[in-house]
N, C-alpha and C positions, 0 to 999 in steps of 0.2 A: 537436388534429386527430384525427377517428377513425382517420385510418390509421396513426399512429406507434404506438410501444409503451408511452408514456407514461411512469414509472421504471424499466421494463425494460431494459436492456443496450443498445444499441444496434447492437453489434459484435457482431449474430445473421443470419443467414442460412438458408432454405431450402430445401434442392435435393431431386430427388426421393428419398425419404429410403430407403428400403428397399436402392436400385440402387446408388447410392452411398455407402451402408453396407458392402456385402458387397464391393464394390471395392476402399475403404479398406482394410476385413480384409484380403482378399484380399495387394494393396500393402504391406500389415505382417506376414505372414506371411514375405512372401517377402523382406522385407528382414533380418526375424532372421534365416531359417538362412542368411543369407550374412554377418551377423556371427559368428554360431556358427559358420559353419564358416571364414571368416577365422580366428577366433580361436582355435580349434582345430589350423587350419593351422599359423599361426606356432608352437602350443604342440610341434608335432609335426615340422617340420622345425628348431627350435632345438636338441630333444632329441637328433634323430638328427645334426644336421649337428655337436654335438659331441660326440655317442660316437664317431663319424668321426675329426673332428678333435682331439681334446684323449683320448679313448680310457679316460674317464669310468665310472663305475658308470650304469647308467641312471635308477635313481633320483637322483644326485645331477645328469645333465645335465638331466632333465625340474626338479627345483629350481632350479637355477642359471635354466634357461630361464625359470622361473615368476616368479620375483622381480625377472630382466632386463626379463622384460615389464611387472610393477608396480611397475619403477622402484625396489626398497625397497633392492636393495645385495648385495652378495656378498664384503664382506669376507672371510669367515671360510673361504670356497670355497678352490679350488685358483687359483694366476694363470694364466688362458688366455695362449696362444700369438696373437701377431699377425695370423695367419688365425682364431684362437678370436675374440678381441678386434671380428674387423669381421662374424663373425657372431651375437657380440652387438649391434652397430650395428641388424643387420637387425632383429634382435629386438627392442630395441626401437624402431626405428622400425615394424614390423610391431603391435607391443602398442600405441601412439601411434593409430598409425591406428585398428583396433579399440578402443579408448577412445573416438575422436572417433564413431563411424558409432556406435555405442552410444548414447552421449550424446544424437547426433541424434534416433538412433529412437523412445529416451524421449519428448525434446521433442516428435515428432510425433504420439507416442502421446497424450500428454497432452492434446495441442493436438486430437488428432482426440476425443478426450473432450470436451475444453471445446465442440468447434463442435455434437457429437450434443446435448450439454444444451441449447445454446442453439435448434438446432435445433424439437427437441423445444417448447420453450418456447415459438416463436416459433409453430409448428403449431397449438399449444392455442389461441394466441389465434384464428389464423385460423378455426381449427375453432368457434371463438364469435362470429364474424362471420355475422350474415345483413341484407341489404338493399344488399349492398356494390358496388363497382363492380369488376370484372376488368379492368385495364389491360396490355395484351398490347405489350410495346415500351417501352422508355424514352431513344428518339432524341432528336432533335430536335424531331421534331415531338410524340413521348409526353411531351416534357419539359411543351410548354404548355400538353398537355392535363392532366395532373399541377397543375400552378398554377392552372388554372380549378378542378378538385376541390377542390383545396385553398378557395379564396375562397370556393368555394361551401358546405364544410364537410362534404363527404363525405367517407367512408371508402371507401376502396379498398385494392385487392394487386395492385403490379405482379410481371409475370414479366418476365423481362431474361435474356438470355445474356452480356454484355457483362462482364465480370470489374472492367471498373475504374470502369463505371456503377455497380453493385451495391456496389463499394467507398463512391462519391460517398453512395446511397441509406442504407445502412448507417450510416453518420455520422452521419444525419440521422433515422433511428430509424423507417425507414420498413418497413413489411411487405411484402416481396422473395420472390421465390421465381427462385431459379438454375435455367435451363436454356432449351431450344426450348419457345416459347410452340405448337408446333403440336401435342406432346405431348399427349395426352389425359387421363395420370396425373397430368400438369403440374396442367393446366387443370381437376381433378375436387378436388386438391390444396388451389388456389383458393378451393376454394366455388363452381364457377361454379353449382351447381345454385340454390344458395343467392343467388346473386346478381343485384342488383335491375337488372344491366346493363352488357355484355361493349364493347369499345370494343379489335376491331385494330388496331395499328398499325404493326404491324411493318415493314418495307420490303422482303417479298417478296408480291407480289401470290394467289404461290400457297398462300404459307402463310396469308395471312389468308383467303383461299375456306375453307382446312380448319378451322382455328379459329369461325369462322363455323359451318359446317356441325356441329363439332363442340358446338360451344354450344347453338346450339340443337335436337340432339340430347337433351342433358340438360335444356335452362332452355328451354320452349317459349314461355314469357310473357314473359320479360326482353327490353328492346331491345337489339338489337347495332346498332353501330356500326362499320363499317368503310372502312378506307381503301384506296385504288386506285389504283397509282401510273399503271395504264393505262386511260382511258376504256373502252373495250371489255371490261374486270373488272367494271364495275360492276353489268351487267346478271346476271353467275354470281352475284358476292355476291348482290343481291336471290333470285337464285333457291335460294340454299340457305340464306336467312334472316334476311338482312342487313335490317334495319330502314331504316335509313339508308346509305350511300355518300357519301364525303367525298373526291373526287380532289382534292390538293395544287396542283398545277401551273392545273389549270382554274381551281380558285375564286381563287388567288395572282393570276392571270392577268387576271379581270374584277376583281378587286377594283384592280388599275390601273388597270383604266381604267375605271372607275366612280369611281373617286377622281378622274380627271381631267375627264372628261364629268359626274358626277353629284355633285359633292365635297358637297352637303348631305343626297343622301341618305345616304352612305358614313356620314356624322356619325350619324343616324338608325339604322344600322346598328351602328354602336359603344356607343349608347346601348341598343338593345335587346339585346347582347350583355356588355351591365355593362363597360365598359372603364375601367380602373385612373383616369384621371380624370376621368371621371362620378360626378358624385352622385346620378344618376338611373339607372334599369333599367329594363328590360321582362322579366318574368319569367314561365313558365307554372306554373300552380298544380292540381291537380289535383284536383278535390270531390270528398271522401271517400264513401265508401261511408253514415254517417250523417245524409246532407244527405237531408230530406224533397221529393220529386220534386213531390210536388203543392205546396209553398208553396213552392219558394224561385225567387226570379228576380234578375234585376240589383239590381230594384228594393229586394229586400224584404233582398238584403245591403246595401245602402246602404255602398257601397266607397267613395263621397267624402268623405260628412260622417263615417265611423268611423272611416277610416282614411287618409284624404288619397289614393288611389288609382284610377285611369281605367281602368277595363277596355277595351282595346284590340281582341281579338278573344275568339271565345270555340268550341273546337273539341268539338265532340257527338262522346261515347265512340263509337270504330272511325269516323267516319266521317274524310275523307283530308284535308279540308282546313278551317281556320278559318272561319269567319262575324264578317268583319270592323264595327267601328262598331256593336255590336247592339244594339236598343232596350232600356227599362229594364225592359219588362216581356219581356224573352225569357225563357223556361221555363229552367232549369235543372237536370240530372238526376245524379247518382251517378257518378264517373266522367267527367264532362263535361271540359275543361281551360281556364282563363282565364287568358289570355295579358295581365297587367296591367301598370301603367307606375306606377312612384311612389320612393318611397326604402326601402334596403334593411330600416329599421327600420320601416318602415310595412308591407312584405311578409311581415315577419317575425310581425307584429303579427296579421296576418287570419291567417297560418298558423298560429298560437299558438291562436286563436280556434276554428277546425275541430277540430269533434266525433271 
């Protein structure tokens, strides 16, 4: 699949990387000197609590302390006194402690090394993505848009906030990037300049307007695609760039009751959106930039006898809407898109074939 990591690690993630670099630091800084100066503490309240108590050389109560806390023994010492004896307790339960927050901060130290490599790693690869898709969300409904990429065999990068989505994604070796998909450094992160087509989904109407707007800021050629959980968002998205508008509830809504009233077109409908059990498709193809404008037509690709294939509709570069059933000798020009019906290995076949 383009969008996993293929033998890479899987257990990589990420987040915006500079901001939450200096955090971490920041978060490890201040957890050593609070082991240092725990540790420090106990070294300095043991010493003085038995020059107090036990009435000790100094040097030998900071020893005594030092070894209490590393646990190594004091035979050879003087025998403390009953109140000596339970401020050794403290000591070393005070050293016990400072051992374990120690130990910790290693591990986190280590662990926040392991996630910067993989980070890094995982960066590069995006950084070598272009054509890809931006998936902004991986709800419920990013999930199915996610599985259609997939069948379709694109690469994509989603962004996710979700911690234990990300976990799911991770597993599965997928290119993630942690945080608010409304983020810009998020979203630049991405590749969206680089990318062949942004797709929100998030579940706040206002953050996918900014996502949207912010997209095609950078990517002015890419389709966006966004979604709107309120009919009246639809019209903002279009107007700051949204290519398409997908409201959930609306389309969920007539697809009941087009299933009920229209159940063969509905059928119709499953087959031109490639559904899991169809052996058939309807797919739109797009003629490359290499296709000669003065010779080529329906005719002269000969889509049935080459490749078992019925071109359906057929939609002329920028213009809005299809030219359905179109004769054999209709023109075809660069850029054009044919909306064709046949099997995935026959679709695969004529794509294979373009210049």
């Amino acid at each position: 699949m383009g969008s996993s990591l293929g033998s890479m690690d899987p257990d990589c993630r990420i987040r915006g990387v500079a901001p939450v670099k200096n955090y971490e630091q920041e978060v490890q800084r201040r957890q050593l000197k609070r082991v240092i100066a725990l540790g420090l503490g106990v070294l300095l309240f043991g010493t003085v609590s038995l020059r107090l108590i036990e009435g000790w050389p100094w040097f030998e109560c900071l020893y005594f302390t030092v070894i209490s806390v590393t646990t190594v023994g004091f035979s050879e010492l003087h025998e403390p006194s009953n109140l000596g004896r339970f401020v050794v307790m403290v000591i070393i339960g005070g050293g016990l402690l400072t051992t374990a927050l120690a130990v910790n901060l290693l591990g986190m130290n280590l662990l926040s090394h392991y996630w910067a490599h993989h980070r890094n790693k995982m960066q590069k690869v995006i950084d070598e993505l272009s054509g890809h898709i931006v998936l902004c969300g991986h709800g419920r409904l990013g999930q199915i848009v996610r599985r259609e990429l997939d069948a379709a065999g694109r690469s994509y990068v989603i962004i996710e906030s979700n911690e234990e989505i990300l976990d799911e994604l991770e597993s599965e070796g997928v290119l993630c990037l942690h945080g608010d998909a409304t983020d810009e450094e998020l979203l630049l992160q991405a590749g969206i300049e680089r990318a062949s087509g942004v797709i929100a989904a998030i579940g706040s109407d206002a953050g996918n307007v900014f996502i949207t707007l912010t997209a095609r800021q950078h990517n002015t050629e890419c389709p966006i695609v966004a979604r709107a959980e309120d009919p009246l968002t639809e019209r903002k998205l279009l107007l700051v760039g949204a290519t398409r508008v997908v409201t959930p509830y609306q389309l969920g809504g007539k697809r009941l009751a087009h299933a009920f009233l229209r159940p063969s077109a509905v059928e119709l409908a499953d087959l031109a959106l490639g559904g899991e059990d169809h052996e058939m498709l309807i797919e739109e193809v797009e003629l490359p930039l290499g296709q000669d404008p003065k010779t080529t037509t329906l005719r002269a690709l000969d889509l049935g006898n080459r490749f078992r294939l019925i071109a359906v509709a057929v939609r002329a570069a920028g213009a809005p809407r299809p030219q359905f059933n179109p004769a054999a000798d209709h023109p075809l020009a660069p850029g054009d898109h044919l909306m064709l019906m046949g099997l995935r290995e026959d679709l695969d076949a004529f794509q294979a074939s373009q210049p």
